[in-house]
Structure formats: C-alpha cells, structure tokens
N, C-alpha and C positions, 0 to 999 in steps of 0.2 A: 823554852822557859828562860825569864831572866837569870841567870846565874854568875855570881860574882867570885870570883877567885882569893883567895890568901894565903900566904904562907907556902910549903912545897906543896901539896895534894888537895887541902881543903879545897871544898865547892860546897856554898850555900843557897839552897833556893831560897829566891825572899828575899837576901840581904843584899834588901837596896843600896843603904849608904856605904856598904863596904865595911864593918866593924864587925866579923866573925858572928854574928847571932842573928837574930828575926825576930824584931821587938815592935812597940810601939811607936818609935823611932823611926823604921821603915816605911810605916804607913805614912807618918807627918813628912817621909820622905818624897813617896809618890805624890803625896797631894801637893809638895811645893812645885814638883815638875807637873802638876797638868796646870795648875796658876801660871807658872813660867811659859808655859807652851812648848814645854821639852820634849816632842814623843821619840827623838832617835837618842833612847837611852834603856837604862839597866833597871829602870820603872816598868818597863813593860813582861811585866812577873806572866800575865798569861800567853805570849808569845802570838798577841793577836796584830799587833803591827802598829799599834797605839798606846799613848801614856792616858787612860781614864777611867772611871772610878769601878770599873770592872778587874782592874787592878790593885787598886786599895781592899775591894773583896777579896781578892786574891790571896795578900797577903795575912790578913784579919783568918782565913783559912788556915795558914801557915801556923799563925799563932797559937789559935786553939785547935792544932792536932787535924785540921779537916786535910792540909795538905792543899796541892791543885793537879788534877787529875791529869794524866800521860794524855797526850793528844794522839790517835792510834788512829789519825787517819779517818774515822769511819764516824757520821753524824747520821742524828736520828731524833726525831720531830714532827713539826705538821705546820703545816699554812695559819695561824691567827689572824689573820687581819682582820676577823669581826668583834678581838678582845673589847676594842676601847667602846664599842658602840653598847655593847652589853652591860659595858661595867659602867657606860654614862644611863641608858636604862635602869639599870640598879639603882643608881642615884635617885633617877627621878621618881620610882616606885617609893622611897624613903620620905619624899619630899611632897610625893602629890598625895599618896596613900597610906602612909608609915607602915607600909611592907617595909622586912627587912631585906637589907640591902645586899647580903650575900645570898647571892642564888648558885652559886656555883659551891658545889661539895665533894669529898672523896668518896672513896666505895662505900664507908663504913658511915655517910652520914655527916664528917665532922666538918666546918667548915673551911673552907679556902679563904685564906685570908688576900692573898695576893699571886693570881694563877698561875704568873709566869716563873718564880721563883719557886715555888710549889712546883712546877712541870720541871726546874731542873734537878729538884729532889727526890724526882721519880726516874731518873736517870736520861731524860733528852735533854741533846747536848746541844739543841741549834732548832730557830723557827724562821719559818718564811713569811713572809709581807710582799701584799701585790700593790702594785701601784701606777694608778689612772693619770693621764694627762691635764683632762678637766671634768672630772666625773660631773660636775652639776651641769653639762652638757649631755651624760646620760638618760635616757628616758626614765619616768614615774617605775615602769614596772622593771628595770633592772637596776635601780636606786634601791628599793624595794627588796633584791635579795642581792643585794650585797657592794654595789655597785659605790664606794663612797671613799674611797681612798686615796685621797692627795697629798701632795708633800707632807704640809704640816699635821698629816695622823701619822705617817710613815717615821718622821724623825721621833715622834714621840713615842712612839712603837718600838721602833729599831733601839733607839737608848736604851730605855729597858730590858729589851731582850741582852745588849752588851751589857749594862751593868749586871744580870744577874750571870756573866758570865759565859753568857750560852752564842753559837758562831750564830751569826745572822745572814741568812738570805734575800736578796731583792731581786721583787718578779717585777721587771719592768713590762707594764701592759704599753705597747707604743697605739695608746689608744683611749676616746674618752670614754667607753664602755668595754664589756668582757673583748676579750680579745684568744677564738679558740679557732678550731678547726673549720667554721663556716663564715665566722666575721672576723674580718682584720679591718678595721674600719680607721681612715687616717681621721686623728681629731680633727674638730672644726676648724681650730685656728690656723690648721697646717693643709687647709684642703686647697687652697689654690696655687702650694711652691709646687714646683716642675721638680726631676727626678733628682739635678743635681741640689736645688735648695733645699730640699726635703733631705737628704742623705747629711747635707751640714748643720741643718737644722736637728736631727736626729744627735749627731755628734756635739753640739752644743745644748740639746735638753739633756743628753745623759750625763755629760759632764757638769752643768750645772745642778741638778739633783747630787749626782754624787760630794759634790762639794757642799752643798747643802747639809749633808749627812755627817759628812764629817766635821763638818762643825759643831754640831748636834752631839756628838759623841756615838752616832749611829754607823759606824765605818762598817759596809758591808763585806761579807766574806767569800759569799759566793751573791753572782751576779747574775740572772738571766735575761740578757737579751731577747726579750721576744716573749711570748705565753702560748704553748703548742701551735708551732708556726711551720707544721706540716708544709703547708701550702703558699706562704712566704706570710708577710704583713706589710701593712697600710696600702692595702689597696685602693683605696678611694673613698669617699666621703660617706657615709649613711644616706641609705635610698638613691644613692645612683648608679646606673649602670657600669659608671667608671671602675667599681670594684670588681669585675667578672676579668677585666680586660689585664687589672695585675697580677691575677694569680698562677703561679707556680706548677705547672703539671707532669708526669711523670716523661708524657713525651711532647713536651713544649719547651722548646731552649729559650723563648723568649724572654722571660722576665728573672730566670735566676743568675745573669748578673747583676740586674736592678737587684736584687735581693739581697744578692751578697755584698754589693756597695753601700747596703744599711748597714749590713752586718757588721761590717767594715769597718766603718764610721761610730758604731757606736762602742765594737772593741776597743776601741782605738783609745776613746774618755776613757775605759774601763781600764787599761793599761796607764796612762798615763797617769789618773786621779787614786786609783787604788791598785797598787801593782802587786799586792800579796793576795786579791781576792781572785779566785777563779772563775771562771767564766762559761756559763755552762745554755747548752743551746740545746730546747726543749721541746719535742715532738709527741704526740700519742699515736700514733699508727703501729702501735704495737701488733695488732690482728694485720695489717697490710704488709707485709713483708718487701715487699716489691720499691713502694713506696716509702719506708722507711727507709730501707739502704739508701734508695736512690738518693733520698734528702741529702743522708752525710756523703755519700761519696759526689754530690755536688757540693758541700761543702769542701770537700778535700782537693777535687779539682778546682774552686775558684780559689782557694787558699786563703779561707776566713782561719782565722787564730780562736782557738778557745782550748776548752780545756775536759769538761766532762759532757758527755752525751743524758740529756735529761730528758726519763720518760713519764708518762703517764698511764696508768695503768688500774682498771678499774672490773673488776669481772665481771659486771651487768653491763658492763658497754661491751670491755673486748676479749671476753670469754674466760674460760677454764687457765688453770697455771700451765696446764701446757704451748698455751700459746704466749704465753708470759716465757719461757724456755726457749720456744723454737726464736724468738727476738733478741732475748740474752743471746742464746747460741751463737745468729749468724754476728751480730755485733760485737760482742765482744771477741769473735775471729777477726771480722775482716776490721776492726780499728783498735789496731793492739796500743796503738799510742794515746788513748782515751779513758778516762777512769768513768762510771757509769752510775747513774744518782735517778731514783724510782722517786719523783721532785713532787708525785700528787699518787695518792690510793686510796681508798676506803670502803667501808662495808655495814650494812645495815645489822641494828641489833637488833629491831623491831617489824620494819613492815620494807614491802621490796621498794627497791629504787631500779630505777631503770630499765632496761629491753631484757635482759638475759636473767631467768631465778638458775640461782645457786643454791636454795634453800635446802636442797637431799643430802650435800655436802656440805654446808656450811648455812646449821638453822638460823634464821633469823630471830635468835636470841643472845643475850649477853654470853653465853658460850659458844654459838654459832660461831659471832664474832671474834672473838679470843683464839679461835682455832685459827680462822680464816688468817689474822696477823700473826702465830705461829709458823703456820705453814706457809705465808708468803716471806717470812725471815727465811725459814730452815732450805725455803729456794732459792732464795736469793744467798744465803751464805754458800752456796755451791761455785759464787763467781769470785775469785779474790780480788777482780777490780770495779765489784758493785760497792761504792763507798757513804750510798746515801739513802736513806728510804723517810719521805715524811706520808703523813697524813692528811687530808685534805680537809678544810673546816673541823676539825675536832673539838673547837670550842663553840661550836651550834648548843643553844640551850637555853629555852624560853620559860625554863621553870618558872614559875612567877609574875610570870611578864606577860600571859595569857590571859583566858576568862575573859569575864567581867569587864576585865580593863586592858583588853586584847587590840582597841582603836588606839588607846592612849601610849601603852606600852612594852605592843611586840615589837621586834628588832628585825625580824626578816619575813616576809610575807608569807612564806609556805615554809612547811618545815621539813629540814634536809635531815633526815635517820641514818644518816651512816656519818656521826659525830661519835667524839665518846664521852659527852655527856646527855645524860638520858630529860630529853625533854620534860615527862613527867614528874620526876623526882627532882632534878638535879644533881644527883649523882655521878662521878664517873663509871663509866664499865668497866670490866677488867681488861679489855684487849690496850686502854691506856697503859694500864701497867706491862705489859706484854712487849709494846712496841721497845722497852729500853737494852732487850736482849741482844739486838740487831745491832746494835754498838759495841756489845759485852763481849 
C-alpha cells in the first residue's frame, strides 16, 4: 500500500500529498501524477506497480470509509474475455429490436449495471483475458465460440478490470486460434521463421503486447506464457504435418529445448516490461501424473524462470477431487519453490458437459453447482501454496440474444452450461457468489 509517513509514528493510507489526512486533495493528487506520467511514486495507493485511475478509486475508498483491502496473497475470479462481445450484443439487441439492453442480472433478478465492478463487489479480486495473435485468421467455427480476441479487446478489457481495482491476468494464446492440449498451432504470419527467428520473434510480440498494455493502463499482474502447453506450443502451421514433429513427449528429448527457448524468450519481455507481474506456466494433465511432473521438472532442468505452476482442472474431463489431490499432492512436494493457481474450472448447473457425469455428487443444478465450488475451495484450502482459483467462461449468457433473433444476436454458437450465468433467465447462480470464500 501507498503509505506516507509524518511526524514520530503517524502512517496514513491514502495520503498522497503528505498533509496528515485523505481528502479530496489526494485524489487531484494522483490524477496530476498519471497526467504527469509519474508511476514511481506515493500515487500508487493500490500497491499494484502503477500510477492510474485504479488508484484514484482507491482512494475515493478511503474517503467514504470503504478503505482498500489487505492484499493476502490469494485471488479469485474467472476468464471474461467474452464480456465485451455480449455487452456489444446488448447494444445491438437495443438498437435493432429495443430489447433491453441489460441481459446480465444477480440472483435476485436486479439488474447489473456494469459486470465487472459488480464482480468485484461480490468479492473477486482478479479476471483473466486470453489473447489471440490474429484471431481473424481463425476458422468460422472457432470465431464462433469464442475465438476473437486481439490486442485492441484485450487493452480495453484489461483497463477496466484495473480501474475497477481488480489484479489482472493475461493468457497469452501464442497462437491465432485455441491454443490447448492437441493444437499448438504457430500463427500464420510466423509460419515460415526457423527455430531461432521464431524464439525472438516470440520475445518481441510479447514484449510488444505488454507495452501496449501498459500504456493502456492495462499492466498485467500475472502473465501466462502459453495456454495448457502440456505438450510444448507453436508447433507448425494449421493442416500440416509440421506440427506432429514439434511436440513434446514424455520420452522424447528432442524438442524440449526448443520449448524451453520460447519459454525463455518470452520470460524474458515479461521480466523486463513488467517486473512485479508473475508469471505462471499452465498445464492440465492433471489425471496424468507421469506427464505432468515430467512437464515442470523439465522445466526445472532447462532452467525457465517463472513463478506459479498453473492448472487446469475440470471433473468431466479429469475426474473426481481425488485426482485433483493426488496432483496437489505430488506438486506441491516435489516444487516447494512454486506457488500454485487452479487458472481454468468449472461445472455445469443444468445439463452435462463433457466425458465424465458427476451428477450423484454434484446434481446438475444451481445447488449441485454451489457445492461442487465449495468443495473444490474447501480442497484446495488444504494447500497453503495454492493461491489462485478462477473460473472458466462465467460470463456465458445469451439471455435475450436467442430465439427469434438467434441468427442476428447470439454471441457464441453452442451454448457452454458450466458459466454462472443461467442462459435462460440471465441470472447469476449462486456458486458466483460462492467462489469469493477462496480468497476469504
């Protein structure tokens, strides 16, 4: 926290200019230092590593009694990056059909005025944003659910999430489409550099994006390198063979030093452009035990730099919570020097998703679900170095945007039931409100 000194003992939070109180004063204070371009100063009330207007909230807190909250280490959230497309559908539902334009509501019905600052008054402290190299090089059907994410939605995204105060994470997809455990696909434009231009070419887009951001006022806090890169990424180009020949196997030496020379390279912008954000490398082989080790402890022998181990974890993909344990377990043994962040989960409140029902333990209803994120806090509270759990798509919700006028203004082609807002209604469930314990 900013905190200014006076006198023998005094410390005030908030008092930016240094005159014993926290007034209106402080506020005309920080906004002369983000005009100025001051961010190495006593502006930086929320202790986020920048002087901007996430700060000026900051202190408007101060004033009227809200305070600004202990930072205890431990965030809790979910993925948005389908906000702005939903809340640009809104729009146009207002415009082509004068539907109203709030389609996203609380438990009780009342409207959401503006979700993201809403989400941090339901106590998450921090959203993640994915982001595509040239998504409109993506094909029609993964355009479709969800594929749209380029710099300029990301800086507009990410701002917002810092002005409302909340930590921000950026999933870098090094890729112009999804980027998970069976495609690591090098974008188009980077399909014909060789191993070493590609590796500087990595370290020059991430560094360019991150400076991007922060100019934006979107300075991210945690970074991920990669998007469950099990198996390494940019392996070759969409539809060729090339990509079989980079990937990563458990007994294959060949390609994870090429892997780790991304890695490498792209820490490396991530150190030098943002030095307070962490950096966190993301796997889901949670159910593979074998394979997952092996991941970080090649990481550990090529000696990539980061900082938290980020899983994904999903019970219709990779089973029951005890297989969710038996992965805590060996990891947070054998890498005591890593803090550990559950960076994608979710669960259905309505109809099943996936290969494996959970349904006898966890019904596939608005209570189902609720338990289902209790009980995956009250396991994870069992690790003292699991310091992150988000939500995957939480903001899925085509209330309104269906029907009728279902060509003109759905937002995602098929619709994904483990959000926590309820398609039909628009409503949140209650497992939203649920997730802000995990921080508590």
């Amino acid at each position: 926290m900013a905190l200014t000194s006076f006198g023998a003992n005094a410390v005030v939070m908030g008092d930016v200019n240094g005159d014993g109180e926290v007034t209106i004063a402080d506020v005309n204070a920080v906004i002369d230092m983000i005009l100025a371009g001051d961010v190495d100063s006593e502006g930086d009330v929320n202790n986020d590593g920048e002087v901007g207007i996430a700060d000026v909230n900051a202190v408007i807190d101060i004033i009227l009694g809200g305070g600004v909250e202990p930072d205890n280490g431990y965030v809790v959230g979910g993925d948005i990056s389908m906000l702005t497309k939903y809340e640009a559908h809104q729009l146009m539902a207002l415009q082509r059909y004068n539907i109203r334009t709030a389609h996203y509501y609380d438990v009780n019905g009342q409207i959401i005025d503006d979700v993201i600052p809403w989400l941090k008054q339901q106590g998450w402290n921090a959203a993640r944003v994915r982001l595509f190299v040239n998504p409109e090089n993506a094909s029609a059907a993964d355009m479709g659910q969800g594929v749209i994410q380029n710099l300029d939605t990301v800086k507009v995204l990410g701002a917002r999430i810092k002005a409302a105060g909340m930590k921000f994470m950026l999933d870098f997809h090094y890729s112009d489409s999804w980027a998970d455990p069976v495609k690591q696909y090098t974008p188009a434009a980077w399909a014909d550099l060789d191993d070493e231009e590609l590796t500087q070419k990595v370290y020059e887009y991430t560094r360019d994006c991150l400076r991007a951001l922060k100019a934006a006022g979107a300075t991210p806090d945690y970074i991920q390198t990669g998007n469950e890169i099990s198996y390494g990424m940019l392996w070759g180009p969409v539809g060729t063979p090339a990509g079989d020949l980079k990937k990563c196997y458990i007994n294959d030496e060949t390609n994870w030093e090429r892997f780790a020379n991304l890695l490498k390279a792209a820490g490396r912008a991530c150190r030098e452009e943002c030095p307070k954000a962490k950096i966190i490398l993301h796997t889901e082989r949670v159910a593979k035990l074998n394979i997952l080790l092996n991941f970080y402890n090649q990481m550990r022998s090529k000696q990539v730099d980061y900082d938290i181990i980020g899983l994904s974890y999903y019970p219709y993909y990779h089973g029951n919570l005890t297989t969710l344990t038996n992965a805590l377990n060996n990891v947070s043994n054998s890498y005591q020097d890593k803090d550990i962040m559950i960076v994608e989960t979710g669960y259905s409140y309505k109809y099943k998703v996936g290969d494996q029902d959970f349904s006898s333990t966890w019904p596939l209803t608005y209570a189902g679900q609720k338990q289902f994120t209790a009980d995956l806090i009250a396991k994870l509270g069992q690790y003292a170095r699991v310091k992150g759990l988000f939500w995957w798509f939480p903001e899925a919700n085509e209330y309104g945007l269906g029907g009728s006028y279902w060509t003109q203004l759905h937002v995602n082609d098929a619709w994904y039931n483990a959000g926590l807002w309820d398609h039909e209604t628009g409503r949140a469930t209650p497992a939203l409100y649920e997730l802000k314990k995990f921080a508590e």
